[in-house]
mmCIF entry with sequence, helices, sheets and N, C-alpha, C, O atoms, coordinates in Angstrom:
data_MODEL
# 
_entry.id   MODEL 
# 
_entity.id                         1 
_entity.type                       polymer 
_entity.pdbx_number_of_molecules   1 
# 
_entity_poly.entity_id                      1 
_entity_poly.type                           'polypeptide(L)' 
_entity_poly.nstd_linkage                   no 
_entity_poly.nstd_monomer                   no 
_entity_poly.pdbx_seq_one_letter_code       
;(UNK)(UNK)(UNK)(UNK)(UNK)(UNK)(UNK)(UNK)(UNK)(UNK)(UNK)(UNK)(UNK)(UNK)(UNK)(UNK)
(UNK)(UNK)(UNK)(UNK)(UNK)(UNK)(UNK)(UNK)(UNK)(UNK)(UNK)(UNK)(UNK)(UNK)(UNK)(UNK)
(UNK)(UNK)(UNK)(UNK)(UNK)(UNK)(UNK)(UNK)(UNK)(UNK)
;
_entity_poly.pdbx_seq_one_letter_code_can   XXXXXXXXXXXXXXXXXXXXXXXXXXXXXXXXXXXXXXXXXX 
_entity_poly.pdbx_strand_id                 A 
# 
loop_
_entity_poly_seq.entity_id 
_entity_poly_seq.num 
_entity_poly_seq.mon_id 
_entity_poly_seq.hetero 
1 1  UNK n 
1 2  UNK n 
1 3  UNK n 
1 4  UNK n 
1 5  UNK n 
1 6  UNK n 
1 7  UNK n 
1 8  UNK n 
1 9  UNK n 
1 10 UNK n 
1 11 UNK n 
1 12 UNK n 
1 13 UNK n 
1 14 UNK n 
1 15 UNK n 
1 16 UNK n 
1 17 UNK n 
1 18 UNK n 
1 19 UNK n 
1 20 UNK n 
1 21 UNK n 
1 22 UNK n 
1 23 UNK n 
1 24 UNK n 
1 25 UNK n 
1 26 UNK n 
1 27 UNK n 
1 28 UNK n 
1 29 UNK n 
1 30 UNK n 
1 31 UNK n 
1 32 UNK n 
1 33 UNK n 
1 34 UNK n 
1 35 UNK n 
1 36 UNK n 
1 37 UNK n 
1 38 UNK n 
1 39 UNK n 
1 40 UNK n 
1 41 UNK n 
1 42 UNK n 
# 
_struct_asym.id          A 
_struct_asym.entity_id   1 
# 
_struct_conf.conf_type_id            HELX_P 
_struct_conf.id                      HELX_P1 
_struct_conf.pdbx_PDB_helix_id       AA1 
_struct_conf.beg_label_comp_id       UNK 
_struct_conf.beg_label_asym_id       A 
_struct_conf.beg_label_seq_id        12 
_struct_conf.pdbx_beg_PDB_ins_code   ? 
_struct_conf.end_label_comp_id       UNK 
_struct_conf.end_label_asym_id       A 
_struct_conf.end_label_seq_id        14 
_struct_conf.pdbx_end_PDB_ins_code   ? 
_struct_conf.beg_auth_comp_id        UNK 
_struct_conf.beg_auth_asym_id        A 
_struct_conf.beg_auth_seq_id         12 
_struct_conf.end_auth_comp_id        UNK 
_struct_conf.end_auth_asym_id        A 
_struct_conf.end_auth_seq_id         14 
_struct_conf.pdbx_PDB_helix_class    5 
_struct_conf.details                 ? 
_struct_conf.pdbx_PDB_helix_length   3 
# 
_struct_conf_type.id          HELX_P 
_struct_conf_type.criteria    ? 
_struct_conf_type.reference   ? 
# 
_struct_sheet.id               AA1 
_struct_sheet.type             ? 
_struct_sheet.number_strands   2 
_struct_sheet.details          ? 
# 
_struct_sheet_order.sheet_id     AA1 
_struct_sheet_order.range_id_1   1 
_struct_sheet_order.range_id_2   2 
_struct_sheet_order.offset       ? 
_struct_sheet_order.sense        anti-parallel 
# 
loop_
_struct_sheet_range.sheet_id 
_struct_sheet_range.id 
_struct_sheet_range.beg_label_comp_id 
_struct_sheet_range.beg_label_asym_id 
_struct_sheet_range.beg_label_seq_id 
_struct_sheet_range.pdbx_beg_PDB_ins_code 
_struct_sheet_range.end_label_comp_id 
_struct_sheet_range.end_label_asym_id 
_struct_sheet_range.end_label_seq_id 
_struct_sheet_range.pdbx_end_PDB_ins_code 
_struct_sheet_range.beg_auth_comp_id 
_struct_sheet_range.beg_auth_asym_id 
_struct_sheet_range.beg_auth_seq_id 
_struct_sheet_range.end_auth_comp_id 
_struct_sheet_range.end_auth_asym_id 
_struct_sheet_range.end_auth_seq_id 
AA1 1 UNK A 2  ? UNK A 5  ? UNK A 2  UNK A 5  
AA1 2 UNK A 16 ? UNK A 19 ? UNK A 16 UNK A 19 
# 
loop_
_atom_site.group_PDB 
_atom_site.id 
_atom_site.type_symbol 
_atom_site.label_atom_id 
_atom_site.label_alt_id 
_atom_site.label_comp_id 
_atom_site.label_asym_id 
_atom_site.label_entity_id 
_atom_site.label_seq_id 
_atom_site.pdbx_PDB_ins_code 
_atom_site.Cartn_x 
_atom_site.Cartn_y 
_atom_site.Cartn_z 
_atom_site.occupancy 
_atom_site.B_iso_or_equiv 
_atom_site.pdbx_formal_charge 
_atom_site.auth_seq_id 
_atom_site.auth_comp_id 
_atom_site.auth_asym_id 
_atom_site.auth_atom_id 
_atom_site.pdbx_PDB_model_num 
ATOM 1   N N  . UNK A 1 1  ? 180.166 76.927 97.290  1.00 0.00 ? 1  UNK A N  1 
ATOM 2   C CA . UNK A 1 1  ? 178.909 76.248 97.377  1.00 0.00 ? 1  UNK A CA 1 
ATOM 3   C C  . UNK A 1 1  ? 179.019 75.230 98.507  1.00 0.00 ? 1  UNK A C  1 
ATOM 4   O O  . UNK A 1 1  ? 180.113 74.729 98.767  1.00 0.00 ? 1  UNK A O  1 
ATOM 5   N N  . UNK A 1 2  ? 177.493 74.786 99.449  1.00 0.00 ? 2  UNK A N  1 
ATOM 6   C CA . UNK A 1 2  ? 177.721 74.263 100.131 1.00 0.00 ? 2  UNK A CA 1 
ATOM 7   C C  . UNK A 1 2  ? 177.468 72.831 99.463  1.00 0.00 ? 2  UNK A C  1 
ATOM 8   O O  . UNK A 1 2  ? 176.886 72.650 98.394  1.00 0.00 ? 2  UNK A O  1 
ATOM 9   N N  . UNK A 1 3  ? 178.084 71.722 100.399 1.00 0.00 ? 3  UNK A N  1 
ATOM 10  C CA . UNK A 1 3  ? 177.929 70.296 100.086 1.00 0.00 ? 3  UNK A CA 1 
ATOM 11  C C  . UNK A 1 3  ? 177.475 69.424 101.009 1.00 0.00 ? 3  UNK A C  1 
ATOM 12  O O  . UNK A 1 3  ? 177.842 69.635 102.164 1.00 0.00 ? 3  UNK A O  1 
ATOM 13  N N  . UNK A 1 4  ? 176.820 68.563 100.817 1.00 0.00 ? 4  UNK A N  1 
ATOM 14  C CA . UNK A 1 4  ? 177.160 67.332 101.656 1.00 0.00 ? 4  UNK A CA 1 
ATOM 15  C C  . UNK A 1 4  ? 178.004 65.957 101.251 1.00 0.00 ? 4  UNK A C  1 
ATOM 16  O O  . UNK A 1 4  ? 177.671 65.042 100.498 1.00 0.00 ? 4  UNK A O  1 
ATOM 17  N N  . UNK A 1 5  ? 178.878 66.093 101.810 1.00 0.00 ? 5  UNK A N  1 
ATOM 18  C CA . UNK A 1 5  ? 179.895 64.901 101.442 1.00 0.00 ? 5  UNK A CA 1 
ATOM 19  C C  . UNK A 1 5  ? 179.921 63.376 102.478 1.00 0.00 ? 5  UNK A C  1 
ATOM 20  O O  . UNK A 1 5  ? 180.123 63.099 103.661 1.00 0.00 ? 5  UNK A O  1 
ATOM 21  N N  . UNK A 1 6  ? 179.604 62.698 101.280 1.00 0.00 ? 6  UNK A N  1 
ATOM 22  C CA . UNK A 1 6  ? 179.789 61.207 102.391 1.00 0.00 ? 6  UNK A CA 1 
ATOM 23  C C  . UNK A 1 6  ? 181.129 60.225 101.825 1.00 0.00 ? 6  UNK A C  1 
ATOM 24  O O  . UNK A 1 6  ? 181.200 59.482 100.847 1.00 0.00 ? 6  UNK A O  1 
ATOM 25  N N  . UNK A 1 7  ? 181.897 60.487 102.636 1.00 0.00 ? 7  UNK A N  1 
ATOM 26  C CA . UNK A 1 7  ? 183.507 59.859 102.751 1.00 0.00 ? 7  UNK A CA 1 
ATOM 27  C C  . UNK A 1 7  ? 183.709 58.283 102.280 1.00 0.00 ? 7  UNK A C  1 
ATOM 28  O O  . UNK A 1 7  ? 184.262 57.752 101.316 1.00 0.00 ? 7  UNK A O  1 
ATOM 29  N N  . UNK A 1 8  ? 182.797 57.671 103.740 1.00 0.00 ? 8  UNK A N  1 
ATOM 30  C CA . UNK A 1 8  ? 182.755 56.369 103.795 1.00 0.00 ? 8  UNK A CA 1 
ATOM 31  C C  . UNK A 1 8  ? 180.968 56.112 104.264 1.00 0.00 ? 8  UNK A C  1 
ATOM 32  O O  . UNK A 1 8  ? 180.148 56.857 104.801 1.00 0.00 ? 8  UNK A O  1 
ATOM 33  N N  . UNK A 1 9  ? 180.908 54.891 103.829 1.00 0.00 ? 9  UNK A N  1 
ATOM 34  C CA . UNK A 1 9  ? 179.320 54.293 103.841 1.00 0.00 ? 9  UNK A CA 1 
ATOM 35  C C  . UNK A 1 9  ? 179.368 53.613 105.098 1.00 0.00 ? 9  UNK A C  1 
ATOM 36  O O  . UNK A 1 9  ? 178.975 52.448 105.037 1.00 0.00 ? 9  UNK A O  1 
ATOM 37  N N  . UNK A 1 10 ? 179.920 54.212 106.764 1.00 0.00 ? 10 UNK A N  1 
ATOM 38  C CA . UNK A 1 10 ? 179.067 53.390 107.909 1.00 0.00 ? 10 UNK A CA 1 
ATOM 39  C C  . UNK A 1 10 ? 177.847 53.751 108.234 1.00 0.00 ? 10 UNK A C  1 
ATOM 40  O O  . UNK A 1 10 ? 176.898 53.021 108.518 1.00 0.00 ? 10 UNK A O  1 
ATOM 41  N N  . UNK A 1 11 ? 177.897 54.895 108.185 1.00 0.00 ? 11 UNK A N  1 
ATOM 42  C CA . UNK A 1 11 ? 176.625 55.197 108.391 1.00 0.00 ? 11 UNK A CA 1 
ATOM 43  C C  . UNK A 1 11 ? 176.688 56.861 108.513 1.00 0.00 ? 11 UNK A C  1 
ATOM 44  O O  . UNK A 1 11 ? 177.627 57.509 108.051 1.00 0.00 ? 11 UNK A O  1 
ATOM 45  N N  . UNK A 1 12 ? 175.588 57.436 109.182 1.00 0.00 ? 12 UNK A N  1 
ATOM 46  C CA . UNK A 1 12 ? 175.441 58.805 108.841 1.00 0.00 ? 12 UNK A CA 1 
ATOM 47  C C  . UNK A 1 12 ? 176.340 59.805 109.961 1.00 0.00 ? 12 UNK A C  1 
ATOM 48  O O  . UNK A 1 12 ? 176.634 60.998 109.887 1.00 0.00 ? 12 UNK A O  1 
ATOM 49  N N  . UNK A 1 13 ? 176.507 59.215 110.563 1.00 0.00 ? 13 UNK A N  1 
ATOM 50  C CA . UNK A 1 13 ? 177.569 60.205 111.452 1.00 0.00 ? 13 UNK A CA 1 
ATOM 51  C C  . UNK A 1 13 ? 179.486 60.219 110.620 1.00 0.00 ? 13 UNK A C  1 
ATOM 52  O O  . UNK A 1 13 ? 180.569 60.470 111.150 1.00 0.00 ? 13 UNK A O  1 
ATOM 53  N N  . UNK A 1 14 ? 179.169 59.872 109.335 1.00 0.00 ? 14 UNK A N  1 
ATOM 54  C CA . UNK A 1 14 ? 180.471 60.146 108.412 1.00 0.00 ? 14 UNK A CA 1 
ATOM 55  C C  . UNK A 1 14 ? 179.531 60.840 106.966 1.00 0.00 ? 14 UNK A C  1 
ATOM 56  O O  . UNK A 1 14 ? 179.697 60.464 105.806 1.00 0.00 ? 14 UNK A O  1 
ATOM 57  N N  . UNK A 1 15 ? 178.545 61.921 107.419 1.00 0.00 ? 15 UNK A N  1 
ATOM 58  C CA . UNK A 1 15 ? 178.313 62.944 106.856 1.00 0.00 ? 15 UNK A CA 1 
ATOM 59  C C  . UNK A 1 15 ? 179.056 64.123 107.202 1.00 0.00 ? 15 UNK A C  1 
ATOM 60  O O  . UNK A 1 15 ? 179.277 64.433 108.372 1.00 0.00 ? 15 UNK A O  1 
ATOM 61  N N  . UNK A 1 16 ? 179.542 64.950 105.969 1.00 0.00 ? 16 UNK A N  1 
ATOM 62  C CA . UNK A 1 16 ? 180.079 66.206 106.308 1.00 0.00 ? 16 UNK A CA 1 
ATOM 63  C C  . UNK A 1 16 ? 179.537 67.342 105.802 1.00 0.00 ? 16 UNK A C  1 
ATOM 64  O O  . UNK A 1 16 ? 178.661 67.165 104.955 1.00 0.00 ? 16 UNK A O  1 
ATOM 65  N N  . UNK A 1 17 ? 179.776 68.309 106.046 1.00 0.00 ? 17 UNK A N  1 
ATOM 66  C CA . UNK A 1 17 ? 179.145 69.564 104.925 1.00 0.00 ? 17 UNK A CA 1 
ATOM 67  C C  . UNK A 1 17 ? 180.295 70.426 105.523 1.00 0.00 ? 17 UNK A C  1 
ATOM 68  O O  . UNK A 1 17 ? 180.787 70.694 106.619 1.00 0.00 ? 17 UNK A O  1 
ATOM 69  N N  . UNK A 1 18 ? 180.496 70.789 103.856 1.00 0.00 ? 18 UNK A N  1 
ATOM 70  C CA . UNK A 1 18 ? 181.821 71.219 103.367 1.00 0.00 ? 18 UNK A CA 1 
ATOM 71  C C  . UNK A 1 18 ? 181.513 72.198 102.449 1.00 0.00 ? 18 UNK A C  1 
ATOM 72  O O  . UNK A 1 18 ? 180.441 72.321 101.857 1.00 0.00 ? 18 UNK A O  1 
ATOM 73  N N  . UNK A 1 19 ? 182.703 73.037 102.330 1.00 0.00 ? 19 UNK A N  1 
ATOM 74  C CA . UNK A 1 19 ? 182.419 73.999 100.391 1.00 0.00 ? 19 UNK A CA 1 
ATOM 75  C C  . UNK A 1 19 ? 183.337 73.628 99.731  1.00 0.00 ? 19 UNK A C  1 
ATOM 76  O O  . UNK A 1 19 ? 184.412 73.122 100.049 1.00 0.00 ? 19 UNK A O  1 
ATOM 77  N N  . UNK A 1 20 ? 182.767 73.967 98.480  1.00 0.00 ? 20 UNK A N  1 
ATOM 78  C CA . UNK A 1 20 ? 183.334 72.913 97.573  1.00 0.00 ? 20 UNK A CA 1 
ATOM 79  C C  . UNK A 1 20 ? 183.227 73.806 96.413  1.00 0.00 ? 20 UNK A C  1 
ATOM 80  O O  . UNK A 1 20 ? 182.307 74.577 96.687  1.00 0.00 ? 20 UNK A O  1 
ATOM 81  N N  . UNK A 1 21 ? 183.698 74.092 95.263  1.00 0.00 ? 21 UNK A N  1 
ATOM 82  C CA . UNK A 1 21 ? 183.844 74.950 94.559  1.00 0.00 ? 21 UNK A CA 1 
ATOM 83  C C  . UNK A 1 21 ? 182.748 74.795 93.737  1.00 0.00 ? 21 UNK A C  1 
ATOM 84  O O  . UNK A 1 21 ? 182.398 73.622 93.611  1.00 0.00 ? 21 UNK A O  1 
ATOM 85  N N  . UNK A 1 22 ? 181.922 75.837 92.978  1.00 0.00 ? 22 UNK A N  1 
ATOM 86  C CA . UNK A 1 22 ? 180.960 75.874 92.103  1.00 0.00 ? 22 UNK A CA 1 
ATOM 87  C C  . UNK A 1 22 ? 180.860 74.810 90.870  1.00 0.00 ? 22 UNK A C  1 
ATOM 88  O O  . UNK A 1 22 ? 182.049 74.622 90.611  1.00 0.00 ? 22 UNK A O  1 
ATOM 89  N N  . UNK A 1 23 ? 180.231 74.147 90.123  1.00 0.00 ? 23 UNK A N  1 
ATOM 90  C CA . UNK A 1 23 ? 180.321 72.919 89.253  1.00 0.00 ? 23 UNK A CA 1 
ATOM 91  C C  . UNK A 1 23 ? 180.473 73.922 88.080  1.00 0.00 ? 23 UNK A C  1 
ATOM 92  O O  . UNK A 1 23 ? 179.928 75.024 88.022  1.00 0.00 ? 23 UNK A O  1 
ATOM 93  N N  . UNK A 1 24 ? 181.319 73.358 87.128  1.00 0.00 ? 24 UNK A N  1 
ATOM 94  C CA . UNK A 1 24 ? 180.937 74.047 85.577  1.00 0.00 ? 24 UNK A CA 1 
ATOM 95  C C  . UNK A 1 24 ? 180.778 73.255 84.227  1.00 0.00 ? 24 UNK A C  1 
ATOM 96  O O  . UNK A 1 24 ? 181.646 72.683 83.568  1.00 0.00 ? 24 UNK A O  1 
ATOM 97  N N  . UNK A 1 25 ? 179.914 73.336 84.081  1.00 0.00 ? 25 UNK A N  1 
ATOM 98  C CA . UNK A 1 25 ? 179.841 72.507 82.696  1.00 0.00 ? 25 UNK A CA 1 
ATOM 99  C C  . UNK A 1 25 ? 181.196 72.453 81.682  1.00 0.00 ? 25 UNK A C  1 
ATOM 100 O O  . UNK A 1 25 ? 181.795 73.506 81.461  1.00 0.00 ? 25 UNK A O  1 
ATOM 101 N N  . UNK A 1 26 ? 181.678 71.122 81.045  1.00 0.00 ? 26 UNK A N  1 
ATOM 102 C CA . UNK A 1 26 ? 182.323 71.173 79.899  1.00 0.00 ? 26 UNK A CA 1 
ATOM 103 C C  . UNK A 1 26 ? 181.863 71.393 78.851  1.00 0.00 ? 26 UNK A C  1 
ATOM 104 O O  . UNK A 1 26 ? 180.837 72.062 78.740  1.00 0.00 ? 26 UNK A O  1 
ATOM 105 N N  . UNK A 1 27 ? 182.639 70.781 77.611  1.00 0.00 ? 27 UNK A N  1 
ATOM 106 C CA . UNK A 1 27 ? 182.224 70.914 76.519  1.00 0.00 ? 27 UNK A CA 1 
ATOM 107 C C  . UNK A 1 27 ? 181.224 69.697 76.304  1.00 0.00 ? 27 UNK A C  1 
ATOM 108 O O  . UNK A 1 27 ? 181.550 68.823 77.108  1.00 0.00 ? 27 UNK A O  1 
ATOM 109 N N  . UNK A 1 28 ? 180.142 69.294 75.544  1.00 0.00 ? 28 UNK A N  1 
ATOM 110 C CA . UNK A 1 28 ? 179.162 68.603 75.538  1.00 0.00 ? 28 UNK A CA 1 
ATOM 111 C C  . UNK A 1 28 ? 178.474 67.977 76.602  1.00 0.00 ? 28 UNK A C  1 
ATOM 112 O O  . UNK A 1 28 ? 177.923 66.877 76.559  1.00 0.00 ? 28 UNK A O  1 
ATOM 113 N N  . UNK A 1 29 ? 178.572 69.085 77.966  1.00 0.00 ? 29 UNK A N  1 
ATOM 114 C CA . UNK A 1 29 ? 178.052 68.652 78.850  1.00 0.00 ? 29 UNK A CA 1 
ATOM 115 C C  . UNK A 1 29 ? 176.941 69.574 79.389  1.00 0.00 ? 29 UNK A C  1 
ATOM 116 O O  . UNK A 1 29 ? 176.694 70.716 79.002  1.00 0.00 ? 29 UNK A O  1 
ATOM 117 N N  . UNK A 1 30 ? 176.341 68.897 80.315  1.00 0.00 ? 30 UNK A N  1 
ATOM 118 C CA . UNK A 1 30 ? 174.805 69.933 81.013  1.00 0.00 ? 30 UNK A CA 1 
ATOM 119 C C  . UNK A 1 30 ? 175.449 70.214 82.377  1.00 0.00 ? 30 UNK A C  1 
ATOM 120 O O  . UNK A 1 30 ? 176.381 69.479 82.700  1.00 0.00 ? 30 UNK A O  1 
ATOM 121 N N  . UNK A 1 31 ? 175.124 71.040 83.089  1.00 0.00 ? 31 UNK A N  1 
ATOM 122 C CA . UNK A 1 31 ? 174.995 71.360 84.725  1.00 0.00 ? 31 UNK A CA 1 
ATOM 123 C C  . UNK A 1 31 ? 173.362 70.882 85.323  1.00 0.00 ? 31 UNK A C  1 
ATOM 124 O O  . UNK A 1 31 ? 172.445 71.447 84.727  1.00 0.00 ? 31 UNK A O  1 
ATOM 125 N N  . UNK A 1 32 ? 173.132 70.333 85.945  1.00 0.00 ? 32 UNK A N  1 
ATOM 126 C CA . UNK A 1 32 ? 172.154 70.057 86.362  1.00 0.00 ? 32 UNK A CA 1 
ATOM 127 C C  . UNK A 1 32 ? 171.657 70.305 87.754  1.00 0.00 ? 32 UNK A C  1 
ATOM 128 O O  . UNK A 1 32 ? 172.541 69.952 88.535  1.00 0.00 ? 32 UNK A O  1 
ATOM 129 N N  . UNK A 1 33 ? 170.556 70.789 88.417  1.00 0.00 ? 33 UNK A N  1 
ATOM 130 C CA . UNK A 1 33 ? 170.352 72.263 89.351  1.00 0.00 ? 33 UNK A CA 1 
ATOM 131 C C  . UNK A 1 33 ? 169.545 71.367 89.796  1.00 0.00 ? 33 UNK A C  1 
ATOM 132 O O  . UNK A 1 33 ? 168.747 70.919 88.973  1.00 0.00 ? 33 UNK A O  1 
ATOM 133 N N  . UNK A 1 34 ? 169.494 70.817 91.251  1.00 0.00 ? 34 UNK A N  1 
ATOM 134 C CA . UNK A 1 34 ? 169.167 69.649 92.366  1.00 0.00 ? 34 UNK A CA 1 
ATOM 135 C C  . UNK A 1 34 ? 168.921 70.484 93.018  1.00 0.00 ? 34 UNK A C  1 
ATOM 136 O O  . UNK A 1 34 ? 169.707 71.426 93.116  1.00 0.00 ? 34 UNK A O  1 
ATOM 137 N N  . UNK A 1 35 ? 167.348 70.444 93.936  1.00 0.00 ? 35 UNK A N  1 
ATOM 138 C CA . UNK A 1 35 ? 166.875 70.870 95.355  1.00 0.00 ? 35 UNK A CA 1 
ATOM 139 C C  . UNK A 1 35 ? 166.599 70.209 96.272  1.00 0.00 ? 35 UNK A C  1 
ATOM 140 O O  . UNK A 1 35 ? 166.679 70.486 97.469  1.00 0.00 ? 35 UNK A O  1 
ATOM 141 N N  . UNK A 1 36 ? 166.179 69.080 95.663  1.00 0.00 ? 36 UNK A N  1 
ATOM 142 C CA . UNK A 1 36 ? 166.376 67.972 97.151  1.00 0.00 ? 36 UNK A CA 1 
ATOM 143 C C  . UNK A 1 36 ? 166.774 66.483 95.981  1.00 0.00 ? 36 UNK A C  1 
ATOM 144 O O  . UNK A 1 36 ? 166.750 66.099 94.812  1.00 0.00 ? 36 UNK A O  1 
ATOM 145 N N  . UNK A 1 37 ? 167.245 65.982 97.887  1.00 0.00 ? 37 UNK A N  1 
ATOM 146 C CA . UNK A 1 37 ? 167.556 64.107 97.337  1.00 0.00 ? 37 UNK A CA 1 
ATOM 147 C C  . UNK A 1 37 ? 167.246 63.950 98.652  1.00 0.00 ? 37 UNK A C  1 
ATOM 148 O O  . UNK A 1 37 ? 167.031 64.697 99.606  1.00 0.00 ? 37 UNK A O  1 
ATOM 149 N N  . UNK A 1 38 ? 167.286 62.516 98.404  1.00 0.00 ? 38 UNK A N  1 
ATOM 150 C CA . UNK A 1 38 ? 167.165 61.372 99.945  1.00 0.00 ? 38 UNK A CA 1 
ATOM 151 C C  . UNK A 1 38 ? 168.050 61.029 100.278 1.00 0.00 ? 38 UNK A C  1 
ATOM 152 O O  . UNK A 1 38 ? 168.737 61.446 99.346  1.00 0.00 ? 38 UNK A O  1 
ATOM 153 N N  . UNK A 1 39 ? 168.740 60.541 100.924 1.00 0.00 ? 39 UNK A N  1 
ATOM 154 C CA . UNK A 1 39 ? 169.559 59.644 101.512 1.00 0.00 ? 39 UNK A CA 1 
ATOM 155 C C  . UNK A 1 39 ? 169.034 58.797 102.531 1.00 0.00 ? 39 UNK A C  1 
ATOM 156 O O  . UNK A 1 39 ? 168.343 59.180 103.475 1.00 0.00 ? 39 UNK A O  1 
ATOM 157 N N  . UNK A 1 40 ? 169.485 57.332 102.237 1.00 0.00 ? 40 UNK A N  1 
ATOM 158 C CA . UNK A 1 40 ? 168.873 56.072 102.893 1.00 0.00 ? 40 UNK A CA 1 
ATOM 159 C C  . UNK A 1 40 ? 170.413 55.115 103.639 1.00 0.00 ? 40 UNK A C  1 
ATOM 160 O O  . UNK A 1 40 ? 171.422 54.723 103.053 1.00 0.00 ? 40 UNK A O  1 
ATOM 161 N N  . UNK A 1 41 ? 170.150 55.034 104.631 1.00 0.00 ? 41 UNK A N  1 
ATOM 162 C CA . UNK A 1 41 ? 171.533 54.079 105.351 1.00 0.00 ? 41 UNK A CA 1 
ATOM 163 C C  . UNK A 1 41 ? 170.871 52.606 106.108 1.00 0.00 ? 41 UNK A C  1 
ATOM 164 O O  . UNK A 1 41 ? 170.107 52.566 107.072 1.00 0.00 ? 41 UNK A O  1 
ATOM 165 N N  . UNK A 1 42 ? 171.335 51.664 105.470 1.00 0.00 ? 42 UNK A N  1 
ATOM 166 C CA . UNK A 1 42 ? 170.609 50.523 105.719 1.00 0.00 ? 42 UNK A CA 1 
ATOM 167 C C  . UNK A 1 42 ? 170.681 50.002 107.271 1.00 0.00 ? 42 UNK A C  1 
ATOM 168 O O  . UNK A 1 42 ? 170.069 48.989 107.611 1.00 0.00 ? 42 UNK A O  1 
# 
């Protein structure tokens, strides 16, 4: 799966996109299925 990974908080040029292995739910837990977010850098 693809990702976007942020390392450190300077700012957006320490965005990465990476793969990263599929998420799996535990035991008393949910998976939860995201199509968008924001990201804001002050």
């Amino acid at each position: 799966m693809r990702a976007i990974q942020v390392l450190t908080t300077t700012g957006p040029a320490d965005i990465v996109v990476t793969d990263i292995p599929e998420p799996v739910a535990g035991p008393g837990q949910v998976l939860v299925e995201v199509h968008a977010v924001g990201v804001s850098f002050p």
